[in-house]
C-alpha positions in Angstrom: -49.8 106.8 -28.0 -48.1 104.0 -29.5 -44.3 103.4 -30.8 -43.4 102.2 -33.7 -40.9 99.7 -33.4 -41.3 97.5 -36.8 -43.4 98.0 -40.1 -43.9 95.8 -42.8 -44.1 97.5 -46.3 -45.8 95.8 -49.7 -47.4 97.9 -51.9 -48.2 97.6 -55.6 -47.6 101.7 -56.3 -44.2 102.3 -55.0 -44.4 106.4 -55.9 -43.5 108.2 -53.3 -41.6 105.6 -50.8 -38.5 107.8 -50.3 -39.7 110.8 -48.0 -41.6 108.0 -46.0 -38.3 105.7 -45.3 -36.6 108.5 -44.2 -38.9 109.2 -41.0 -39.1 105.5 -40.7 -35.2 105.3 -40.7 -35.1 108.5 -38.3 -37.0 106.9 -35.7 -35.1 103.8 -35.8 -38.3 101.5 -37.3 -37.3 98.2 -38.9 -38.9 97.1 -42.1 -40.1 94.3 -43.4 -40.7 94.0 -47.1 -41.7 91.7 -49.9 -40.9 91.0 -54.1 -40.3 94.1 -55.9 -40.9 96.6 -53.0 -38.0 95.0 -50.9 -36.0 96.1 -54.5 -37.4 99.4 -55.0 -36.4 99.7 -51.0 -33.1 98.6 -51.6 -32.0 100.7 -54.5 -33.2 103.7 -52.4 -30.5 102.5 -50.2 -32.5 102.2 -46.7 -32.1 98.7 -44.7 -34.9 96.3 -45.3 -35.3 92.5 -44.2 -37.3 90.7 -47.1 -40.2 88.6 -45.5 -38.5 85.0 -46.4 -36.1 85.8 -44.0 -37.9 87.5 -41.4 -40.3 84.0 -41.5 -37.3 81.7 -42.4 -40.1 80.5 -45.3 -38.9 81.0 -48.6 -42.3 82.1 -51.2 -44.0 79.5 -52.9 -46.5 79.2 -55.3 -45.1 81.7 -57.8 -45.5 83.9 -54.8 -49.1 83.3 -54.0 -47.9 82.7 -50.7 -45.2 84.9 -49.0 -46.9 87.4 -46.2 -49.6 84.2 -45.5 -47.6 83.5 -42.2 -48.2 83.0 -38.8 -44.9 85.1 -37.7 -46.7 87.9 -40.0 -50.4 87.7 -38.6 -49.5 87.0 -35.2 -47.1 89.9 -34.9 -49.7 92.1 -36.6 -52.8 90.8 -34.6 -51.4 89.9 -30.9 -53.1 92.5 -28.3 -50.2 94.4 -26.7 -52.1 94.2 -23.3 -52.6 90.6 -23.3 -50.9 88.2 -20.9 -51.7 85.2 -23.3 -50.6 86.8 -26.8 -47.8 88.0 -25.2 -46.9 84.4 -24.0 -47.9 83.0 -27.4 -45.4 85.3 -29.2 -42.7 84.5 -26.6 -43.2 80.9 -26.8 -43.3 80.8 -31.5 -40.0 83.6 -30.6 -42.7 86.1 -32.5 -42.6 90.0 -32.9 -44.5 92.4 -33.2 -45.3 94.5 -36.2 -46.6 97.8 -35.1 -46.8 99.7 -38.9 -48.6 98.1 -42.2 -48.5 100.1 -44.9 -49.7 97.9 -48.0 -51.7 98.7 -51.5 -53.1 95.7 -53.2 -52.3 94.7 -56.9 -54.2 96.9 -59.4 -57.1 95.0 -59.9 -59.2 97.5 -61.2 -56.2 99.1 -63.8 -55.5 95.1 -65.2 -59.3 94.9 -66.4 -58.7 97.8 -68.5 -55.9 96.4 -70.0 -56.7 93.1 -70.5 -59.8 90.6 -71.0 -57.8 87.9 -70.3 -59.7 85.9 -67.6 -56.8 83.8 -66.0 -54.6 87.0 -65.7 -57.2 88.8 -64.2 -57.3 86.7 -61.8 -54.0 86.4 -61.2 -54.3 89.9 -60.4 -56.5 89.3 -57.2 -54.3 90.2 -54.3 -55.3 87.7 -51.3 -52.0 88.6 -48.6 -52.2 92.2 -48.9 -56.1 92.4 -47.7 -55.4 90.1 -45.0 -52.8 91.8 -43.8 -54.4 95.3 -44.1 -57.8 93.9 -42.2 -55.6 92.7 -39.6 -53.8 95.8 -39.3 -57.5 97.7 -39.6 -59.0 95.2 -36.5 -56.1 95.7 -34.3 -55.7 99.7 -34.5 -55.6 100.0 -31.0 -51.8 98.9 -31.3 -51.5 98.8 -35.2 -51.3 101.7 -37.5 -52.4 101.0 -40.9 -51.8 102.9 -44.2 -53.3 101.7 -47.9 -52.4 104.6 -50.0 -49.7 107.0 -50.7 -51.9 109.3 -50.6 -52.1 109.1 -47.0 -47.8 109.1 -46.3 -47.7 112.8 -46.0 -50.4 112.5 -42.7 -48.0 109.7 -41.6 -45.1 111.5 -41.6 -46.5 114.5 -39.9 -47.8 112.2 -37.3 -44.3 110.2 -37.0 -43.0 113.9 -36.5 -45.5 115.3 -34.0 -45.6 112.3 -31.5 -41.8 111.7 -32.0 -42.2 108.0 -33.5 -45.6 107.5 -32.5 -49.3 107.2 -33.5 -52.4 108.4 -31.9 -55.3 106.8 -31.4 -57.2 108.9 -33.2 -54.9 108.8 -35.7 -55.0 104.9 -36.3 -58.9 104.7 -36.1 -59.1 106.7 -38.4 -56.4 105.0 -40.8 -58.5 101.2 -39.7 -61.8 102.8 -41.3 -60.3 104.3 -44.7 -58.4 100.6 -44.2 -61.8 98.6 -43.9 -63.5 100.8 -47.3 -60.1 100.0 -49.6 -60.5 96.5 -48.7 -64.5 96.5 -48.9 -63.9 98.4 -52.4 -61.2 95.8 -53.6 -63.2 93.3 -53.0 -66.3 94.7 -54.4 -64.9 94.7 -58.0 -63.6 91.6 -57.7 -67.4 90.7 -57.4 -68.7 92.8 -59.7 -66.2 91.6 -62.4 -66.9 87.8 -61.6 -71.0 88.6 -61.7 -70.3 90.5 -65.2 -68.0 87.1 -66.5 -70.8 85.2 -65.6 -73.7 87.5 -67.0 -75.2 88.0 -63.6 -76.7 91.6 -64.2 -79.1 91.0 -60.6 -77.3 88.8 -58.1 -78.2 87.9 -55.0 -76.5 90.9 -52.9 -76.0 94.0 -55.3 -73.2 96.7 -54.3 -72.8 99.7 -55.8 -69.1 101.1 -56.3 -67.3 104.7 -55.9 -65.0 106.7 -55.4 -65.4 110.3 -54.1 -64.6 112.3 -56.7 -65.5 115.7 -55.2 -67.8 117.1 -51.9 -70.3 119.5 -53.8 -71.3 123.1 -51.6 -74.8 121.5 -51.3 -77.7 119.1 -53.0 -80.6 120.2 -54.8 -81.3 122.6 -52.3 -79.0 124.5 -49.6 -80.1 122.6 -46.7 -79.2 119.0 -48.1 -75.6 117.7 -48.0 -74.2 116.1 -51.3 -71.1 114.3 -52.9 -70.6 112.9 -56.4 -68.8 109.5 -56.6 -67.4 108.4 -59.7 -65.9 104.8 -60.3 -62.6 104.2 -61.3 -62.1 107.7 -60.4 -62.4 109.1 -63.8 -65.4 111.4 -65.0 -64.1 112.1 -68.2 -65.2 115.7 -68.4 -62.8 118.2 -68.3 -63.9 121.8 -66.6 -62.4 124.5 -68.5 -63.7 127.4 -66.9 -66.5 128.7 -64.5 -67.3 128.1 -61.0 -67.7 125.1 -59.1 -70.4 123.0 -60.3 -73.3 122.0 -58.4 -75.8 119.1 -57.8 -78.3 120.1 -59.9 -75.4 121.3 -62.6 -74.1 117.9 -62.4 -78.1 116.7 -62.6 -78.5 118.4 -65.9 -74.7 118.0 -67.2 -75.5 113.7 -67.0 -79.3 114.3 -68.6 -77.6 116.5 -71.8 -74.8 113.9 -72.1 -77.4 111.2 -72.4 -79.4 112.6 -74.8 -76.7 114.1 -76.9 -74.9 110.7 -77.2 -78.3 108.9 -78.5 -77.8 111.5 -81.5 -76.0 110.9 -84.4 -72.3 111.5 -84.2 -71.3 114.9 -84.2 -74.4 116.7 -85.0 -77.3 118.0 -82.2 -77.6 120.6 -79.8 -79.4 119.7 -76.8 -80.7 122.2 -73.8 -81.6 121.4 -71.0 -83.5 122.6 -67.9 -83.7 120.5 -64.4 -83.3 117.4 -66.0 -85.5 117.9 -69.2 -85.0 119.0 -72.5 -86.5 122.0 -73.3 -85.3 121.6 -76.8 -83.1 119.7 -79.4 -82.4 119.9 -82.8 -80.0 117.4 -84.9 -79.6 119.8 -88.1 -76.2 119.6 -89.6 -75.4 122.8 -89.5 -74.1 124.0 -86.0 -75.3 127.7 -85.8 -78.9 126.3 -87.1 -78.9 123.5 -85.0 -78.6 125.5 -82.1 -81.1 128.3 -83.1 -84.1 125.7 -83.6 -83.0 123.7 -80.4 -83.6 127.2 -79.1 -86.3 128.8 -80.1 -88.3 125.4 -79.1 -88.6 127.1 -75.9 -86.3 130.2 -75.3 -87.9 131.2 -71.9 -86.8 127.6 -70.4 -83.6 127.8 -71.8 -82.7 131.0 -70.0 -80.1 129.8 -67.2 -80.0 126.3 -68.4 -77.6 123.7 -69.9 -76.7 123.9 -73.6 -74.9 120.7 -74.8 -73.3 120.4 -78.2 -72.4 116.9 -79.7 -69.9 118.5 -82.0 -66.7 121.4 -81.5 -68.0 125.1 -80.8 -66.8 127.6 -83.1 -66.6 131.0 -83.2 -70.0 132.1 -84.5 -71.6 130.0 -82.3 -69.6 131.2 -79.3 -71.1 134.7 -80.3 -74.8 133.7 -80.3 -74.4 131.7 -77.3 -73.1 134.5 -75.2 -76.0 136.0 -75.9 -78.2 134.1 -73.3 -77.5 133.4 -69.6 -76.7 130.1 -69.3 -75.2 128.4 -66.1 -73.0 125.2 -68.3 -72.0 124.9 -71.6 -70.8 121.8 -72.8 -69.0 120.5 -76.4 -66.6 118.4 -77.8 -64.3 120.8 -77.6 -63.9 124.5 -78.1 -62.2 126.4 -81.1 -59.4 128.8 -79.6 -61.6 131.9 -80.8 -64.4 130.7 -79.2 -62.8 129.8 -76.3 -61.7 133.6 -75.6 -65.4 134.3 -76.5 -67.4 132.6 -73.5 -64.2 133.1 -70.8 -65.4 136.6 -70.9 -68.4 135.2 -68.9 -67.0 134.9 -65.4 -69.4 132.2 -64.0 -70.1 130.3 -67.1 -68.9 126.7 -66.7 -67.0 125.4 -69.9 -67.1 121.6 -70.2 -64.9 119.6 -72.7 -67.1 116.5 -73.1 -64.5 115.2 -75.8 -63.9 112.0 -73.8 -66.5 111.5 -72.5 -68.4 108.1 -73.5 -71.6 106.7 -72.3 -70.7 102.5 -71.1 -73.3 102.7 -68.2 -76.0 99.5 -68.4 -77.7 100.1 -65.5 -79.0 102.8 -63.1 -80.9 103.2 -59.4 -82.6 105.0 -57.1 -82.6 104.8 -53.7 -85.7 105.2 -51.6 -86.0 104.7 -47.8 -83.6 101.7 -47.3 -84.7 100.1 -50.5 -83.1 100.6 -53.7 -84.2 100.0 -57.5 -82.2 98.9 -60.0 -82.7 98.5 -63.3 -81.0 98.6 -66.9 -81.0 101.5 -68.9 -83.4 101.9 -71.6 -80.7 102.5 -74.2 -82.5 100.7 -76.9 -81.0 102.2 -80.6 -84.4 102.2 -82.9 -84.4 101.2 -86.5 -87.5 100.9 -88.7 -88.2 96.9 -87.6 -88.6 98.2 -83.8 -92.0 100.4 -85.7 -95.2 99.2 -87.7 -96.8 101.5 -89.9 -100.8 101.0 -89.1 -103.0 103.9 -91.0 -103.2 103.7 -94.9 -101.6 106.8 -95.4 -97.6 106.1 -95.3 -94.9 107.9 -94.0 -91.9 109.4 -96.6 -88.6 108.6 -95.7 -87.9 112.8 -94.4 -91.5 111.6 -92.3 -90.2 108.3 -90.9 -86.6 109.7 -89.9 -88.5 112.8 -88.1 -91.0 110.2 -86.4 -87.9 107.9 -84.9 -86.1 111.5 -83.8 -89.1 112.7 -81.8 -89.7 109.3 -80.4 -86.0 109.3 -79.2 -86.1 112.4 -77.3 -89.4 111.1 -75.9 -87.6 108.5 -73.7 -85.2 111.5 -72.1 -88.4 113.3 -71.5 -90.4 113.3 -67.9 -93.9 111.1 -68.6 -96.0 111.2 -69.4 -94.0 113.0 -72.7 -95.1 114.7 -75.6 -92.6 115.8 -78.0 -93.5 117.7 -81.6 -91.0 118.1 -84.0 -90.6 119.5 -87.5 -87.5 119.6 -89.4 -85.2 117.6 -87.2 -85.5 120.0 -84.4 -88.4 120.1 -81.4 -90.8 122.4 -81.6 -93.0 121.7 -78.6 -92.1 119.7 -75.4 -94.6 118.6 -73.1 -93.6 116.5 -69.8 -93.9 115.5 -66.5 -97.7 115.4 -66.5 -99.9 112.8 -64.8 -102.3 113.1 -67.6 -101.1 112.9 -71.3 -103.7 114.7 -72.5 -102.1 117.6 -70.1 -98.9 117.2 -71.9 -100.4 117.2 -75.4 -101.9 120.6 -74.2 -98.1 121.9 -73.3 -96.8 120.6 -75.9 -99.0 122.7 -78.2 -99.2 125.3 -76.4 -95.2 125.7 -76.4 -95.4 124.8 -80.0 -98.1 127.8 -80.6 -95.7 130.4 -78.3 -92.3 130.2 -79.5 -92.7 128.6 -83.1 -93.5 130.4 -86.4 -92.6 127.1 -88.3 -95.3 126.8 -90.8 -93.4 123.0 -92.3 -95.1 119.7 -91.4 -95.1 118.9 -87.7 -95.0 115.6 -86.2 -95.8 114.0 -82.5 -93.8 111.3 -80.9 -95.9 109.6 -77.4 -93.4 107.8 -74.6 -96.7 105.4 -74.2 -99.9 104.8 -75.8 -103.0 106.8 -75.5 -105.9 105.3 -73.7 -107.9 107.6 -74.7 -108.5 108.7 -78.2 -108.4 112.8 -76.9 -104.8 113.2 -77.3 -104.6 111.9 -81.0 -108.0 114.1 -81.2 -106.3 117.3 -79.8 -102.8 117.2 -81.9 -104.5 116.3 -84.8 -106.8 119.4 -84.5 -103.3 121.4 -84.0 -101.8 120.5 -86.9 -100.0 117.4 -86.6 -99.9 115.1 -89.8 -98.1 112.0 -88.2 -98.0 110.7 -84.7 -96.0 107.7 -83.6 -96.8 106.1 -79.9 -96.2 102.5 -78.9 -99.0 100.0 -78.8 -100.9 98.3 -76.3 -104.1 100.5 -75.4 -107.4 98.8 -75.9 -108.5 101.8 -77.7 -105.5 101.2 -80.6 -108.0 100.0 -83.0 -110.3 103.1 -82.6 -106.8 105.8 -82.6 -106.3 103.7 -86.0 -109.6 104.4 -87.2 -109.5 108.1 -86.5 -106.0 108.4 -88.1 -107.8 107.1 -91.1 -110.7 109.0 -90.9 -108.4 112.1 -90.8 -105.9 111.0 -93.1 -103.1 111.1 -90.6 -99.6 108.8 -90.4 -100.0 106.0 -87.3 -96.9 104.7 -86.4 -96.9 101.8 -83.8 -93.7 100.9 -81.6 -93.4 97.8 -80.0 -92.1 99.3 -76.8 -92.8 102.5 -74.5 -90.2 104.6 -73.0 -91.5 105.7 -69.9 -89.1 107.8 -67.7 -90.3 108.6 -64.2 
């Protein structure tokens, strides 16, 4: 155990500083303070010594430099059970400072608010991380605090050992200590990489926050969290149970493809990870039939996500189906009452939620990959028309909506789609002439459509079976990207069988 004689107090968020002075004052602990937290002390009427006098060295700098002293460090850092610290305190007339409870300047909070570069750095806090690593290396006689959130476990320690701290208690406090100042200055990094239009520097750190310990990972024996940054998800549950991994999985793969579709119009479902069908009709009840029927056995206790406000009439189809998360832009009050009537069902307004993520990873082994997203929006110069037949303008808009839900697709991908909706998904296959195969075959189970279907590739055939085989099923345009050696014999045989070749200069491969 160790008693707390003295604690210094700086902290940017001053919420919740009154229940914690109290126990301080109780047990007869001075404080120290700085700036506007020797204020905020102050008016809550509790005795403070501001840090200019406790060093005899008024701030300088604008302030840059008030806690950067020796009397500070030393009486933080000194080793209680050391002849010579203790001498070298005795001999500067040095004390010690057994409590640090410090929060750095909202770094994080001013980038939102503001692109200006010089405040932002102003907004770097350099005395409160030294002091709070100080504190953290020296937990075996300093406790150390860096959130409010962690007063309450203070105060109950305070209580229990009668003024003093454990251990236990400060280790612990020195490693949540050590990740605030890691994660502080993590952003700072990230933000000065980002100025400077680093996107691969030379060492690459990945931020978060834990946002929320899930019950398991993909499957029951494997552990699993989900981080977030900034703390913010920007999905709001609004009914169900807890979510899973592998809701949260499919939850981020339906957000992605929704938000490639035009505003306020698709319905997107999703089954681990894929879609199993889309449809960007204007008309919601519609849209969500032909997303749907693309492949209704899949759909069964999957992920339906809807770009647009659910209203009643949709509700009332969509209750028809188990499904495990629904997600919207929001939910009309009717509808609302509608799907609470399904226990389980997880409700998620997506209204705020907004895709600003430019790169992903995955981890392998002690390796990572990084890379940026393939977020690419497509207009007609990204695509060359190659056969002599030419695509109408209903043609062309169906060819760039199949090839967009191609990249959201498992390769190798096959998507067919007719009337702004999919008909036939085929994915995940090592062989594309598999996933034509699935494709069709989804195509010849679940749809009656009998209007023009088209095929969308994420790569180009090397082979001209593929073309061959969804040409014999039906399909009167294909688009694919280029690059095979065979491209001038595919372009032949689109000729030959008087079939629309579209060319895009890139792939979309999504492993």
């Amino acid at each position: 155990m160790k008693k707390i004689r003295s604690a210094l107090i700086s902290v940017s968020n001053k919420k919740n500083l009154k229940p914690l002075l109290k126990i301080l004052q109780k047990n007869n602990i001075k404080i120290i303070s700085s700036g506007g937290t020797f204020k905020t002390i102050k008016d809550l009427k509790f005795k403070c010594i501001e840090v200019s006098n406790f060093t005899r060295f008024s701030e300088i700098l604008d302030g840059r430099v008030k806690t950067l002293h020796p009397k500070i460090h030393a009486g933080i850092l000194n080793k209680r059970n050391s002849k010579t610290h203790q001498n070298d305190l005795k001999k500067n007339n040095f004390e010690n400072i057994d409590l640090v409870i410090v929060n750095f300047y909202p770094f994080e909070k001013t980038l939102e608010k503001t692109k200006n570069h010089n405040k932002i750095i102003e907004n770097i806090d350099i005395g409160g991380p030294a002091m709070v690593r100080a504190a953290a290396k020296n937990y075996n006689d300093v406790t150390v605090i860096t959130s409010n959130e962690y007063y309450d476990d203070l105060i109950n320690e305070l209580k229990k050992n009668k003024g003093s701290t454990s251990l236990e208690f400060r280790k612990k406090m020195s490693q949540i200590a050590f990740s605030e100042t890691t994660y502080y200055d993590l952003a700072i990094s990230n933000y000065l990489n980002q100025s400077a239009k680093i996107d691969f520097p030379q060492k690459k750190i990945i931020l978060g926050n834990l946002f929320e310990k899930l019950r398991y990972g993909e499957n029951p024996h494997q552990e699993s969290a989900l981080y977030t940054i900034n703390k913010k998800l920007n999905l709001e549950k609004i009914h169900g149970k807890e979510l899973s991994y592998n809701n949260y999985n499919d939850i981020f793969s339906a957000l992605k493809i929704s938000k490639s579709l035009p505003k306020n119009i698709g319905t997107v479902i999703v089954k681990h990870a894929n879609p199993c069908g889309i449809s960007i009709k204007e008309d919601k009840l519609e849209s969500y039939k032909s997303a749907i029927s693309c492949d209704p056995i899949s759909a069964f206790g999957g992920i339906v996500c809807c770009n647009y406000e659910i209203n009643e009439s949709l509700a009332k189809e969509l209750k028809k189906i188990f499904l495990e998360v629904i997600i919207a832009n929001g939910f009309e009050k009717k509808a609302l009452r509608i799907l609470k009537t399904k226990k389980n069902l997880r409700l998620i307004d997506a209204t705020n939620f907004t895709l600003n993520q430019n790169f992903k990873f995955i981890s392998a082994n002690n390796a990572i990959l990084y890379q940026s997203e393939d977020k690419k929006n497509f207009t007609k110069k990204d695509f060359k028309v190659v056969s002599k037949r030419k695509p109408n303008k209903s043609q062309f808009e169906n060819l760039i909506f199949a090839f967009n839900v191609c990249r959201f697709v498992k390769s190798n991908a096959i998507v067919l789609v007719s009337d702004k909706s999919t008909v036939g998904i085929g994915s995940g296959q090592p062989s594309r002439l598999d996933s034509c195969q699935i494709a069709i075959d989804k195509m010849n189970k679940f749809n009656n459509n009998k209007g023009e279907i088209i095929a969308a590739s994420d790569a180009f055939f090397p082979f001209i079976d593929g073309v061959e085989k969804l040409i014999q099923s039906g399909i009167s345009a294909i688009i694919q990207p280029h690059g095979s050696i065979k491209d001038k014999e595919i372009i032949k045989f689109a000729n030959r069988t008087n079939t629309i070749l579209i060319f895009s200069k890139t792939r979309h491969f999504n492993h």
